[in-house]
N, C-alpha and C positions, 0 to 999 in steps of 0.2 A: 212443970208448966213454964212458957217460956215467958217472958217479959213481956209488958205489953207493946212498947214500943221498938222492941230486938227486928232488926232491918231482913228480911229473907237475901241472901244472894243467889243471883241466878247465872247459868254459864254464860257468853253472848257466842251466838253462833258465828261460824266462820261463813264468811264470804267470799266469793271470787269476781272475774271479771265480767263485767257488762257484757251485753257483742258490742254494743258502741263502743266501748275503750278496748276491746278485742281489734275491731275493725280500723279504730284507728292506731294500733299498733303495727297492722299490717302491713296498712298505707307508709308509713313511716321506713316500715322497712324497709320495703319495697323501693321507695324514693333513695333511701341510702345508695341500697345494692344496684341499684340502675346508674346511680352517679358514678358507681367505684366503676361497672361495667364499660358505660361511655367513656370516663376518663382510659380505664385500660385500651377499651379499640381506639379512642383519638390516638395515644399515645403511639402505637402496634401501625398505625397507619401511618403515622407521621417517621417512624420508624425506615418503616419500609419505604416511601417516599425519598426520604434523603441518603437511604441506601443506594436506590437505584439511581437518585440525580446522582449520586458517587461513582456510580459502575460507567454511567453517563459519562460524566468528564473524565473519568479514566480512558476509559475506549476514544475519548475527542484526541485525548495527551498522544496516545500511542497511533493514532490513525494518521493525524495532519504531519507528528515527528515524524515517520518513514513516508510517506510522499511528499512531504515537504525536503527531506535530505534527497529521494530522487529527483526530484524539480529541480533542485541548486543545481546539480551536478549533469542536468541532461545536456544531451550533446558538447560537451567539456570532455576534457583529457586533462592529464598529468602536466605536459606541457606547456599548455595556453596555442597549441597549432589550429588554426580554423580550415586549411585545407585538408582531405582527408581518402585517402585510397583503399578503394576495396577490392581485394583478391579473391575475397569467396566466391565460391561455383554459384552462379545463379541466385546470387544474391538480390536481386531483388523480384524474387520469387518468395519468399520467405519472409515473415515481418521483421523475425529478430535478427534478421541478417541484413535489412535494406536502411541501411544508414540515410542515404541520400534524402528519403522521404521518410522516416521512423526517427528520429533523433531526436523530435516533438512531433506527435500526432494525438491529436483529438478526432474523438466521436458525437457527434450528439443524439441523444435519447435514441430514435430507431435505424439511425444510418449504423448498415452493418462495420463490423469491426473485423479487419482480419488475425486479428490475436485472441477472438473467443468467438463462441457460438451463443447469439439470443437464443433463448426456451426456458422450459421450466426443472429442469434435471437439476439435480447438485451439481456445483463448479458451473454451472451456463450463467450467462448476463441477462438481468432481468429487463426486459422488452421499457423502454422508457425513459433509462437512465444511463450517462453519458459513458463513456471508456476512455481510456489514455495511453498510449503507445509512448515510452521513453527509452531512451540510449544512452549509454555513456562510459567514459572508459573508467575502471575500480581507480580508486583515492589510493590503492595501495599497490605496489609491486616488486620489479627490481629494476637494476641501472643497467643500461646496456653499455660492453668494454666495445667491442667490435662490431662489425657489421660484413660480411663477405657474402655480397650482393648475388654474385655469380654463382657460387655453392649453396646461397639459402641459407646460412646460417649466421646466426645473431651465438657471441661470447657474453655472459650476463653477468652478474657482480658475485654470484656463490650459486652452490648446488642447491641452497635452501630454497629454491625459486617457487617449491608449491606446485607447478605447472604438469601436466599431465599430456600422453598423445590425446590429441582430440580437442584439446583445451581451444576457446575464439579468439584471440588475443588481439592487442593494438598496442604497435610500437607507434615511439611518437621524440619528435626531437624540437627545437625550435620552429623548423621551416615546415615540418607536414607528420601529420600521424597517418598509420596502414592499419587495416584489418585482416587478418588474416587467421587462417589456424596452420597449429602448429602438429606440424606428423612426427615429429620425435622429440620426446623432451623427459630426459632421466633423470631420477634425484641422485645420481656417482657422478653427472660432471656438469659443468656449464654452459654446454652445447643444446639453445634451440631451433630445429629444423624447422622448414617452411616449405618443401618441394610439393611439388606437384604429384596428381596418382592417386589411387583409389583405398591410400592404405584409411583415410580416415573421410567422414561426410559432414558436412558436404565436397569440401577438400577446397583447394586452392587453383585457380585456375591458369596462375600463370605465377614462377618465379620473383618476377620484379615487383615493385613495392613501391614504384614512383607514381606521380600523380601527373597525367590522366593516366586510370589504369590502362591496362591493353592485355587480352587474354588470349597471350602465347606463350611460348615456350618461356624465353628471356622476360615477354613483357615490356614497363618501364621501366629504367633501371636507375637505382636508385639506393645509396647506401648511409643508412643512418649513423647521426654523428654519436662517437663516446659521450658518457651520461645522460643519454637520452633516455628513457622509462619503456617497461614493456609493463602490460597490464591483462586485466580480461578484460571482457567486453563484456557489460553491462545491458541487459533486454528485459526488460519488462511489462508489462500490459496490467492496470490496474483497472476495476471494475467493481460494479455491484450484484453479486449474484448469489442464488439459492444455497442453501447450506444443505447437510447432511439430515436437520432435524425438523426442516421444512418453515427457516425463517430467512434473512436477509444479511447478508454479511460483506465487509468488503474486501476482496479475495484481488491476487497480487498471481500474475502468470507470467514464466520465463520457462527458456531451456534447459531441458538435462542432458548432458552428456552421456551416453552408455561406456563407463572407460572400460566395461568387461571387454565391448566391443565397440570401440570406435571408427569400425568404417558403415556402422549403423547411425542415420538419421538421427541428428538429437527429438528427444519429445518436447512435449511443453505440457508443462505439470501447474495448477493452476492450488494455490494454498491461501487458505483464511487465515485473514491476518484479525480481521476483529467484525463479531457479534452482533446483532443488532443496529445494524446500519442500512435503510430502507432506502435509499439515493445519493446518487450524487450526481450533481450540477457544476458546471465548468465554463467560466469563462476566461477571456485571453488578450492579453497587452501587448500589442504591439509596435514596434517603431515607425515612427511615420518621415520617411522617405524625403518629404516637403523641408521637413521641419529638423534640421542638426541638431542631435543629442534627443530630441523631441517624442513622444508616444501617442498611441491614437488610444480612444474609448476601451474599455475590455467590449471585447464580444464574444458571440458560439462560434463552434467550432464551423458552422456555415457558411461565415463569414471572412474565414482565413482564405488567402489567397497566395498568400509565401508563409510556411511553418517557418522557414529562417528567418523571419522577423519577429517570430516572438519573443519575447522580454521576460513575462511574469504571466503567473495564472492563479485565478481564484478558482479556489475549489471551496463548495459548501455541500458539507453532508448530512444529513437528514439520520438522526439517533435515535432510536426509541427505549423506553426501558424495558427489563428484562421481565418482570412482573405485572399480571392485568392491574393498574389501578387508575380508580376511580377520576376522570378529571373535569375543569369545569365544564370544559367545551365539548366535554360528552363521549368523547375518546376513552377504547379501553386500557392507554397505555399513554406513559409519558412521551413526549416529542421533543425535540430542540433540533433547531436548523442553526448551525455553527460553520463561521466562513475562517479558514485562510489563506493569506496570499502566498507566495513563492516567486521569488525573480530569481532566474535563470543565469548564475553568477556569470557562467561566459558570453553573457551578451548585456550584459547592465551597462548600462550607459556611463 
């Protein structure tokens, strides 16, 4: 018999959780895992964000650097000559052949442009936005030894000269640079032809090389001094137009040569130079006439009334990023409108 006061023990039962500290562990979690989540997408956006403001000023570095190095250099030569002869056949039939009035030429938004087609195709210019017609002789070439006016042919400093039949070239000395192409030109000697005849297009229309030109046989006659430069010639058409993937790009068109056959018409091949480029806007400084050394307002291209007075040009193009994101103003894509200027070194005051 047990004691009388011997304590019984009992098991205690086990317990678990409420649903109130159930539900409030839920909550809790819940608040965690949503914080981790927000932070991750802020992060992921913010990410991507300053990925594409990157792609952004990348594309601005390489857009403004090559139209800004043709702006310096439009209608310039090697020489510093502001007079200038052209021999090509029908040359101002042709943009990239018509010096006289292409050496600077502006467009603005729907005035047609003879270096592209407005439409909506890949390679066309988008209905809206400005175009630029530029000229200029290359930075690089060789030295001319001779010049034998009467036979057409230019002695140059080596065989290396690069030059091909068919090639557009511009000789150019103190007193005046020519345009012309060249119908024979080999890499075994340092002999460039200039004649006349159908061996190459548009071809030459006249021997002489002096200025005013005159489209005869002889022509002006006119024979460049030793160390003078021979170069190519420089054509370009720069624009905003549709790309292959059905967005907006800014696409750069010049001539091709056919050397297989060069008594075939050059084309004109139109290449994207950069991505994501939805405009560009163009205005233009000019010298004013009144006022020695002096310049007038920038204005459109509506506004020009001598392209040889212009000075410098603002170009401002319109970037968008390459990814839809979110922004304040409600756009499905980043924007930025970025300006630079270019003065025109052979006409800077």
């Amino acid at each position: 018999m047990l004691p009388r006061h011997t304590r019984r023990t009992h098991a205690h039962r086990q317990r678990g959780l409420t649903l109130i500290e159930l539900m409030i562990s839920l909550v809790l979690g819940l608040i965690v895992t949503g914080g981790a989540i927000s932070l991750f997408i802020g992060n992921r956006e913010a990410n991507r964000t300053t990925e594409n403001l990157s792609r952004m000023q990348e594309n601005s570095r390489v857009a403004f650097e090559l139209m800004a190095r043709s702006l310096r250099d439009a209608g310039g030569n090697p020489c510093g000559a502001t007079t200038v002869a052209n021999v090509l056949e029908g040359s101002d039939t042709t943009w990239w052949s018509n010096w006289a009035d292409n050496a600077i030429r502006g467009y603005d938004n729907n005035t047609s442009s003879p270096a592209v087609t407005t439409g909506t195709g890949a390679g066309q210019r988008v209905a809206g936005t400005d175009t630029l017609i530029l000229m200029s002789g290359d930075d690089s070439g060789v030295s001319i030894v001779t010049h034998d006016a009467p036979a057409a042919q230019f002695k140059v400093s080596t065989t290396a000269h690069g030059f091909k039949d068919g090639d557009i070239l511009m000789a150019c000395d103190d007193h005046l640079a020519a345009i012309f192409q060249t119908t024979n030109a080999s890499a075994t000697n340092v002999t460039l032809v200039h004649n006349t005849g159908s061996s190459v297009k548009p071809g030459n229309c006249s021997k002489g090389l002096g200025y005013p030109t005159l489209c005869t046989a002889l022509g002006s006659g006119y024979s460049f001094e030793g160390n003078g430069y021979i170069v190519k010639l420089i054509a370009e058409a720069w624009f905003i137009g549709y790309n292959a993937r059905g967005g907006r790009s800014l696409f750069r068109s010049a001539p091709v040569i056919d050397y297989a056959s060069p008594s075939n018409l050059p084309t004109v091949s139109a290449t994207e130079i950069v991505d994501n480029v939805t405009d560009m806007q163009l205005l233009y400084k000019t010298r004013d006439p009144a006022n020695s050394g002096g310049t007038n307002d920038y204005v459109t291209a509506a506004n020009i009334t001598e392209w040889s007075d212009v000075v410098a040009v603002n170009v401002e193009l319109t970037f968008i990023s390459n990814d839809r994101i979110s922004t304040a103003d409600g756009k499905p894509t980043l924007e930025r409108k970025l300006i630079h200027v270019a003065t025109l070194r052979n006409r800077a005051p």
